[in-house]
C-alpha positions in Angstrom: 160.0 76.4 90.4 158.9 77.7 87.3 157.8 81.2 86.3 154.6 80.0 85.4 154.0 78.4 88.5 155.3 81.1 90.5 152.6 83.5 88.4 149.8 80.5 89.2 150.1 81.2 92.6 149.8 84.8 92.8 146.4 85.9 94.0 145.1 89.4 92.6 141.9 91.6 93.5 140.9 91.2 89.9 140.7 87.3 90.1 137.5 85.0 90.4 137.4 83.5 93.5 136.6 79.7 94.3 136.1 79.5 98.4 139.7 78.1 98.7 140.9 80.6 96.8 139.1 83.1 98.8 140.7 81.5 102.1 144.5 81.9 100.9 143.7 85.1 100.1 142.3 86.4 104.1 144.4 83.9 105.8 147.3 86.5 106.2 145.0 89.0 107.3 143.3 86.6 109.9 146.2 85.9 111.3 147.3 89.5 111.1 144.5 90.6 113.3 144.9 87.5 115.9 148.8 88.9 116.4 147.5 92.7 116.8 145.1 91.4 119.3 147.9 89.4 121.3 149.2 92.7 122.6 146.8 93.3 125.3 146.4 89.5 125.7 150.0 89.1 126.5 150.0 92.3 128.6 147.0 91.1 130.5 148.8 87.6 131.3 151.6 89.4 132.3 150.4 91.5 134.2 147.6 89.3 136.2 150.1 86.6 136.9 152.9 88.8 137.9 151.9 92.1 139.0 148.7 91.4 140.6 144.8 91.9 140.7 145.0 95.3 141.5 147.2 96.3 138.7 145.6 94.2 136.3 142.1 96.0 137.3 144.0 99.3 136.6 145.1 98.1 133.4 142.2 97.0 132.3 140.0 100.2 133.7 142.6 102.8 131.3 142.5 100.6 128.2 139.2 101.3 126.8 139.6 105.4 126.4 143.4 104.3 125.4 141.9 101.4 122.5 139.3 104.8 121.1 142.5 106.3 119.9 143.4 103.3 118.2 140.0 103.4 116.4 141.0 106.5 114.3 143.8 104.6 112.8 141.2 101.8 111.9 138.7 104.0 110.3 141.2 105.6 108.1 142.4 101.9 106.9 139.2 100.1 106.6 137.1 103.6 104.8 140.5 104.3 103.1 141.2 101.2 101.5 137.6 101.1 100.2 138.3 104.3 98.3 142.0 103.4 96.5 140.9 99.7 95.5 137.6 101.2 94.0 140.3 103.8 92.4 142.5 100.9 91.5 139.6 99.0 90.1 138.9 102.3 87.8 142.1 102.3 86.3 143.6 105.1 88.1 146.7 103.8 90.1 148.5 107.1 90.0 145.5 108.7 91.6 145.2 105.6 93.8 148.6 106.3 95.4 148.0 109.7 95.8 145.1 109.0 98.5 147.1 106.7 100.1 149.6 109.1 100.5 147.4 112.1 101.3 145.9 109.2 104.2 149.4 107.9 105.3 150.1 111.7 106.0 146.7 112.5 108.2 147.0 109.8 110.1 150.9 110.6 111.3 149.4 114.7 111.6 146.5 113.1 114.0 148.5 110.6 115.9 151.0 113.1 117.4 148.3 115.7 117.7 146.1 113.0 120.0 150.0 112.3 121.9 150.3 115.9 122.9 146.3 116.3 123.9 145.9 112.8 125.5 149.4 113.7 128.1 147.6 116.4 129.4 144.0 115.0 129.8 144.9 111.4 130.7 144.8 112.0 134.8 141.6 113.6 135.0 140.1 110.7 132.8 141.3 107.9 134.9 140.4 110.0 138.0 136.4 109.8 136.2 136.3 106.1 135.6 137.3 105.5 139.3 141.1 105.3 139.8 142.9 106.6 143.2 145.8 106.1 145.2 148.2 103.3 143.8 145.7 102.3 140.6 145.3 105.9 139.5 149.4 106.1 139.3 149.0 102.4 137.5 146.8 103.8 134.9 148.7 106.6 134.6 152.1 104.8 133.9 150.9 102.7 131.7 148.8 105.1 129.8 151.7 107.5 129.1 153.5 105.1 127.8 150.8 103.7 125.0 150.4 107.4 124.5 153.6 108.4 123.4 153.4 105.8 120.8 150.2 106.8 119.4 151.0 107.5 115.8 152.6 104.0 115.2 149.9 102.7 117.0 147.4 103.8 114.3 149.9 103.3 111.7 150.0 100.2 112.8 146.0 99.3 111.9 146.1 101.6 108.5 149.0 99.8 107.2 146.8 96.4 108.4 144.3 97.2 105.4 146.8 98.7 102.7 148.7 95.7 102.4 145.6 93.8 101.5 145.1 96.6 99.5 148.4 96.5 97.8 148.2 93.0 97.4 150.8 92.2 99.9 148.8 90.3 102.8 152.0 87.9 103.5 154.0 91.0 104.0 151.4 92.5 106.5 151.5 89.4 108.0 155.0 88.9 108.4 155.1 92.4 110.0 152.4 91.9 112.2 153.8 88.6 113.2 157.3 90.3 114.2 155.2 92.8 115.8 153.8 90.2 117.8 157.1 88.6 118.6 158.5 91.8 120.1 155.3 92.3 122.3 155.8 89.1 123.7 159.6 88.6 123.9 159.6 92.1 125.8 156.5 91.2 127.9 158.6 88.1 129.1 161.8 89.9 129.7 160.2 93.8 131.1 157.8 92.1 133.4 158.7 88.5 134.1 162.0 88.3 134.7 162.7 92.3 135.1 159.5 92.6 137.2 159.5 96.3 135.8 155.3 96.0 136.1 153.1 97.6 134.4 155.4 100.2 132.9 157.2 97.5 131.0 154.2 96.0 129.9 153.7 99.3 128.2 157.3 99.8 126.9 156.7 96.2 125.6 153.5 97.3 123.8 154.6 100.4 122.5 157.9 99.2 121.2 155.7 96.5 119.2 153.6 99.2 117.7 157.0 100.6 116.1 157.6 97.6 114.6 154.3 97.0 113.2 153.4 100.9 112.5 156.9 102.4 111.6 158.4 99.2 109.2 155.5 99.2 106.7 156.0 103.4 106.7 159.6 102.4 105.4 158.5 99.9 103.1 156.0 101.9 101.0 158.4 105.2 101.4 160.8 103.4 99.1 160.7 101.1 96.0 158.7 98.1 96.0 156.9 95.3 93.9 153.6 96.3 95.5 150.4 98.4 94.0 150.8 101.3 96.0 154.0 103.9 97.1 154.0 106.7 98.7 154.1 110.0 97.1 153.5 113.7 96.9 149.7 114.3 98.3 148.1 117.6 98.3 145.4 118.0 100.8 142.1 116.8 99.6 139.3 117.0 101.7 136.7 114.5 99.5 139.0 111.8 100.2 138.9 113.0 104.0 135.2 113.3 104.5 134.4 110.2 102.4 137.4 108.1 104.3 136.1 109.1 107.3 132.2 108.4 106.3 133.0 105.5 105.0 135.2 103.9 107.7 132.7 105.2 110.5 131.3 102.2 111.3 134.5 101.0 112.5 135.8 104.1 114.2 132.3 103.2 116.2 132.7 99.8 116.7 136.2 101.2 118.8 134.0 104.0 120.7 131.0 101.9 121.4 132.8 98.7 122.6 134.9 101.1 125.4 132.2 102.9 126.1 130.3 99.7 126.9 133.3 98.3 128.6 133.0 100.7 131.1 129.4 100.3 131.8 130.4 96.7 131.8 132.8 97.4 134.8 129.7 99.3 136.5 127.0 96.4 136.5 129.8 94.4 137.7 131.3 96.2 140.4 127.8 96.7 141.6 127.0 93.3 141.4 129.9 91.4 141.9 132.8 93.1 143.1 136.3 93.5 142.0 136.4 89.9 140.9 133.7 90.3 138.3 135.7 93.6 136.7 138.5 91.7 136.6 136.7 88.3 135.3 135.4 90.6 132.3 138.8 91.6 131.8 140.0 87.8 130.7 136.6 87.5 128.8 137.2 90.5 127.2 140.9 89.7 126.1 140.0 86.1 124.8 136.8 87.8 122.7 139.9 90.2 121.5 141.2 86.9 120.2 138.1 85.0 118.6 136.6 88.4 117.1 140.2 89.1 115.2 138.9 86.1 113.1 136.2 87.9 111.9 138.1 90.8 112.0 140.6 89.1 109.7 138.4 88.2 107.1 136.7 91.3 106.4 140.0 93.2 106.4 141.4 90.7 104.0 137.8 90.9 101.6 136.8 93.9 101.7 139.3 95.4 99.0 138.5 92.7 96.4 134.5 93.8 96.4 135.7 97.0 96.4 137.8 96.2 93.2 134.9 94.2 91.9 132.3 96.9 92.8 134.3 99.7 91.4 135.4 97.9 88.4 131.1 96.8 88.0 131.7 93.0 88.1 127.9 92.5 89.5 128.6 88.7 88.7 132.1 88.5 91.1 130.8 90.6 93.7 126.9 88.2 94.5 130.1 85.2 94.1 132.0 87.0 97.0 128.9 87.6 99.2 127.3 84.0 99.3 130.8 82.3 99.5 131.5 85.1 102.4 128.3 84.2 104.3 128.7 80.4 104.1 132.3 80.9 105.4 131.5 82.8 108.0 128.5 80.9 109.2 130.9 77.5 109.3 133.0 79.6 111.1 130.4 80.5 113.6 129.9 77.1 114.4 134.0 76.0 115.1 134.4 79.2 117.3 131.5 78.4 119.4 132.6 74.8 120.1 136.1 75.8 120.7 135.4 78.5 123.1 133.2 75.9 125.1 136.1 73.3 125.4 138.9 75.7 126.1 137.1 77.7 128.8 138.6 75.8 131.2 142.3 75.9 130.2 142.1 79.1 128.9 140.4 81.0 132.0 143.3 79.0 134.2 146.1 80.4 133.0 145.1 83.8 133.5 143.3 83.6 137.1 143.9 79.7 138.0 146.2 81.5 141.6 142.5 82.3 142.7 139.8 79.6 142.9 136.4 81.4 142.9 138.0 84.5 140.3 138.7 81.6 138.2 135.4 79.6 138.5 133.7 82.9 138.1 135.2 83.8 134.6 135.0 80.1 133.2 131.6 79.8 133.6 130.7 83.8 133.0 132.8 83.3 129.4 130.9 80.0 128.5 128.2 82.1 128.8 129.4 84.8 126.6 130.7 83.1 124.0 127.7 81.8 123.0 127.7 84.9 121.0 131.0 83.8 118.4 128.1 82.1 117.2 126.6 85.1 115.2 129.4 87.6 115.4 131.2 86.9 112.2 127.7 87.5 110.4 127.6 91.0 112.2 131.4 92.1 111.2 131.1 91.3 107.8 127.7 92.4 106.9 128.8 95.7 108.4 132.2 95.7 106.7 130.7 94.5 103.6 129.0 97.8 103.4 132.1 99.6 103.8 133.7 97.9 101.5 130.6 99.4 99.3 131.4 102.8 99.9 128.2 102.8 102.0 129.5 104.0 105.4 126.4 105.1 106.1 124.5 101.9 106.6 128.0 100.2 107.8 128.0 102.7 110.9 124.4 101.9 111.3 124.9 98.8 111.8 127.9 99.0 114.5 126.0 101.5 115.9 123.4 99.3 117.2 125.5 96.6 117.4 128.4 97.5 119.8 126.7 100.5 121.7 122.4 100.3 121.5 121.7 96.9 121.6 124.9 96.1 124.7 123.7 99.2 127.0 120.1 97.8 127.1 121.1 94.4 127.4 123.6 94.7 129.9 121.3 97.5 131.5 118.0 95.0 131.5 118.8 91.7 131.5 121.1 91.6 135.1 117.8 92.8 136.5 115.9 89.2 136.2 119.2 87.0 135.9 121.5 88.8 138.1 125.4 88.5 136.8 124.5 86.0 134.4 122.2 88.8 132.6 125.8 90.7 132.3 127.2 87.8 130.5 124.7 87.1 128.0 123.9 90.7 127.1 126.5 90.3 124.2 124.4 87.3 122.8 121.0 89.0 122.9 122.8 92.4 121.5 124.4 89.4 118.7 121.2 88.5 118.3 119.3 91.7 117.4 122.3 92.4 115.1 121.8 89.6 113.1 118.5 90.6 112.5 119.0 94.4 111.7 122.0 93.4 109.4 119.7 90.7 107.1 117.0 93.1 106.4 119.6 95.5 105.7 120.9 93.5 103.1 117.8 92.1 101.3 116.9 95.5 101.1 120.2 96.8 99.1 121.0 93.5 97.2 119.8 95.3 94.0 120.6 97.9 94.4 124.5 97.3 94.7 124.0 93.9 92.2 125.1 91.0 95.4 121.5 89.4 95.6 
């Protein structure tokens, strides 16, 4: 092949992009985010087929405080990136590549900060949310564990958004994708054949997280063809504040979503008993898997408006918006028929060893995944925003999105349609999204040149 061609088919932030174009451009960053998402999928298979109910419930019950600490590592990627592609767009790649650096550095500082903190309060937390006798020692196992590798594991979802950033989104997925590999392999070996429970379901987890946080640390340490490298940072709290400010909406998204997990867990153990916590618990891992479309997408975009925006290519960035809306919108409408045909099969291979547990969850997700409908709308218009450098009216959004919206749904509507009302209070909190998020953006289109 030809250097020309070879050049042809390189893709960079500065480009125009046709939808296709725009598509080869995410795709590595979709399919990043479906791998990261396999973790707990896998574990949850695992662990449900193998271990039991009552381990699964405990695994389930610890995840959510487990998945806030995660969140951190998220923010700093998605509010970080923002800030060096807008620096990148500017001109300014040796600045760019010190805030990357100076980022790298905080999260590392943070992650084994939250390791030492989380050892010492993670029994009286899982003692809070419910957990005695042989589940409170399951979520204790398995949380010290995740714990210990908590700086890869936010490495892990910085790195996620820099190699988009550095326009290297085949590395990040390659990475991811061995990432994913080694969670599964592990998962197999640990708990299926090893039958070492939930604590190799953890090991299997954590040793993932190395591969997918610890490899890219490696990769930007040293030389290599990519925009960014790390260097010598000196502390600088504006990138900091703004980082954090701008990548708030996502660090919400994390809280709000575990937060409303465990009021999730509530209505249903009022309601319906362990088999309804543990029916949410499939639901929640296949959304994992549908949502890291989304996901996908507005990690893969949201450097090139940043680019565009910073460099003040009004013209590029209303093209990226409308071609972004229409793709999401199509993508609505797939998701939502192929979560209603692959209910069935899906639900059984988690809980098809217990008839009404299964029945329970196939029609309960059904239910829920009316909302994939909408979703994608939600995530980008929010990450758009980011991407912006307006974290402001991204957190607003996710605010009321994964935590306002949910609690009074899932608080209101089981009282007129009883556990049904739990599985459709994502679609109605969807659906009051949708409408915040539109008059959000008709209101700033001129301002930031997209409408």
């Amino acid at each position: 092949m030809s250097n020309t061609v070879k050049k042809r088919e390189e893709i960079r932030l500065s480009d125009h992009f046709t939808a296709k174009r725009l598509i080869r451009f995410v795709m590595p960053s979709i399919i990043m985010m479906i791998f990261t998402s396999i973790y707990s999928v896998v574990d949850g298979l695992f662990v449900s087929n193998y271990v039991g109910k009552t381990a699964f419930a405990a695994l389930n019950l610890i995840y959510p405080p487990l998945a806030m600490l995660g969140g951190l590592g998220f923010m700093i990627g998605t509010g970080g990136s923002a800030i060096v592609a807008m620096t990148l767009g500017e001109g300014k790649k040796d600045k760019a590549n010190e805030y990357f650096s100076f980022l790298i550095y905080v999260t590392i500082a943070v992650g084994l900060t939250l390791t030492v903190v989380g050892f010492g309060v993670l029994r009286p937390i899982a003692m809070l949310l419910g957990a005695q006798g042989r589940m409170l020692e399951n979520c204790l196992v398995y949380g010290w564990i995740i714990l210990a590798f908590q700086t890869a594991f936010m490495l892990q979802f910085v790195f996620q958004s820099f190699f988009v950033t550095a326009e290297k989104p085949k590395l990040g997925l390659a990475v991811t994708v061995a990432a994913g590999l080694t969670n599964v392999v592990l998962d197999y070996l640990l708990v299926g054949v090893f039958r070492f429970g939930l604590l190799g379901a953890a090991v299997a987890t954590g040793m993932s997280q190395v591969v997918g946080g610890v490899l890219p640390l490696v990769y930007f340490a040293g030389k290599n063809g990519s925009l960014l490298k790390l260097t010598k940072a000196k502390w600088n709290k504006w990138v900091l504040v703004k980082t954090c400010t701008n990548g708030s909406s996502e660090l919400m998204s994390n809280i709000s979503a575990s937060v409303v997990n465990i009021l999730y867990n509530y209505q249903l153990m009022l309601r319906a008993g362990e088999n309804g916590v543990a029916a949410y618990g499939v639901m929640m891992y296949m959304s994992f898997v549908f949502s890291a479309v989304y996901l996908g997408y507005a990690v893969g975009c949201a450097p090139i408006i940043s680019f565009h925006y910073g460099a003040a290519n009004r013209d590029e960035l209303k093209n990226l918006f409308r071609k972004s809306i229409g793709l999401n919108g199509a993508a609505g409408l797939f998701m939502i028929a192929a979560a209603q045909l692959a209910a069935d099969p899906l639900m059984r291979i988690f809980v098809g060893y217990d008839g009404d547990l299964f029945a329970m969850t196939r029609d309960g997700f059904r239910l829920y995944a009316m909302a994939f409908l909408i979703t994608g709308l939600n995530i980008f218009g929010s990450a758009f925003f980011t991407a912006l450098g307006n974290g402001g009216v991204s957190a607003l959004i996710s605010f009321l999105r994964t935590l306002v919206f949910q609690v009074l749904s899932v608080l209101i509507l089981p009282v007129y349609l009883g556990v049904s009302g739990i599985w459709l209070a994502v679609v109605v909190a969807e659906v009051l999204s949708l409408a915040v998020t539109a008059g959000l953006l008709m209101v700033n289109r001129k301002k930031y040149g997209f409408g």
